[in-house]
N, C-alpha and C positions, 0 to 999 in steps of 0.2 A: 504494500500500500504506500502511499505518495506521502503519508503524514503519520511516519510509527509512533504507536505510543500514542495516539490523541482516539478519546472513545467515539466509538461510533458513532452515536448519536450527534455528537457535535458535529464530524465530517456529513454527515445524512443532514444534518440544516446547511451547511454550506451548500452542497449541491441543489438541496432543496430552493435555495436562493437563487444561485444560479440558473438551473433550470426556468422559476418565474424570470428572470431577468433583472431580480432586484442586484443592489450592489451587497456584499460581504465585509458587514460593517460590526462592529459589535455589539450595537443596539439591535441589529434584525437577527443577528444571532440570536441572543438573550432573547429577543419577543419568538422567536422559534420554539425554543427551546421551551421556555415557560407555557406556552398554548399546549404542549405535551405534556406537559405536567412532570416535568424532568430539572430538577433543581441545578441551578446554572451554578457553575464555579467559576468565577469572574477572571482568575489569572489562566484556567486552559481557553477560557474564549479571547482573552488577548493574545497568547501565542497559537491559538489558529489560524488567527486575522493576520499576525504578523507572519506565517510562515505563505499562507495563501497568497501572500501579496508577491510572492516570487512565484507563483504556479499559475500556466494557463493551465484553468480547471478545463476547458473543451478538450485538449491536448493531450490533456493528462485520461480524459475518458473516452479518446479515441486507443491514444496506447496498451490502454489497461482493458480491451476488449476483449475478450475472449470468445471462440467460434463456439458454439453450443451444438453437443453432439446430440445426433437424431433417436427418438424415442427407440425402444429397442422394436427388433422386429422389421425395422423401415430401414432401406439403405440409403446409406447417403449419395450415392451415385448409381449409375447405369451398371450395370455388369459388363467386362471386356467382350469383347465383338469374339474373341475368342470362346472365350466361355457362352455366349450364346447359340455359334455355332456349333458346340457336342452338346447341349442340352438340344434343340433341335436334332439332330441324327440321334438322340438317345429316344425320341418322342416317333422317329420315322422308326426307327428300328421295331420299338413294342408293337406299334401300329403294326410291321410287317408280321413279327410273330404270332400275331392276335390272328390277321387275316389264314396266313400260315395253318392255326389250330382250328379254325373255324372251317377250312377246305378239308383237314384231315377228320375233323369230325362229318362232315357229309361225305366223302369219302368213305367211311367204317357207316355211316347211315345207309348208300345206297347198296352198300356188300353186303348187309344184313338183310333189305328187301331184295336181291338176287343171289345171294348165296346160302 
């Protein structure tokens, strides 16, 4: 994280500030903070304010992005063009042997009505 050692809650009104577009003052802090009902410690809201004032916060939450992996079950890509061509010949294949067992069973049907 961009600010160790400072509790959550205070970095969560920072952003929360930024996000509306207010500025990151330590009055809108404090009224942050207190609308939560979270008891403000006056010297960590100065050095947030003082440490914030060296950080683009957008910069800092574009870097800190992280890709979120897909639910399980769902791929996140296409399968290789490879791998789709032997699942196909694995699907023509069954098909042939199905057709296959279905000729040898009429086959052994029509030997029984002439044999």
């Amino acid at each position: 994280m961009w600010l160790k050692g400072e509790p959550m809650e205070y970095v969560y009104a920072s952003l929360l500030l930024h996000y509306a577009g207010r500025p990151i003052t330590e009055d809108n802090i404090k009224r942050v903070l207190s609308a939560a009902g979270i008891e403000v410690d006056d010297i960590r809201v100065k050095a947030l304010v003082a440490a914030l004032k060296e950080i683009d916060i957008g910069e800092a939450i574009k870097s800190a992005a992280v890709p979120v992996a897909p639910p399980i079950g769902v791929t996140a890509a296409p399968p290789a063009e490879g791998v789709k061509v032997e699942e196909e010949k694995k699907e023509e294949e069954k098909k042939e042997e199905k057709e296959e067992a279905e000729e040898e069973e009429l086959a052994e049907g029509l030997a029984a009505l002439f044999g």
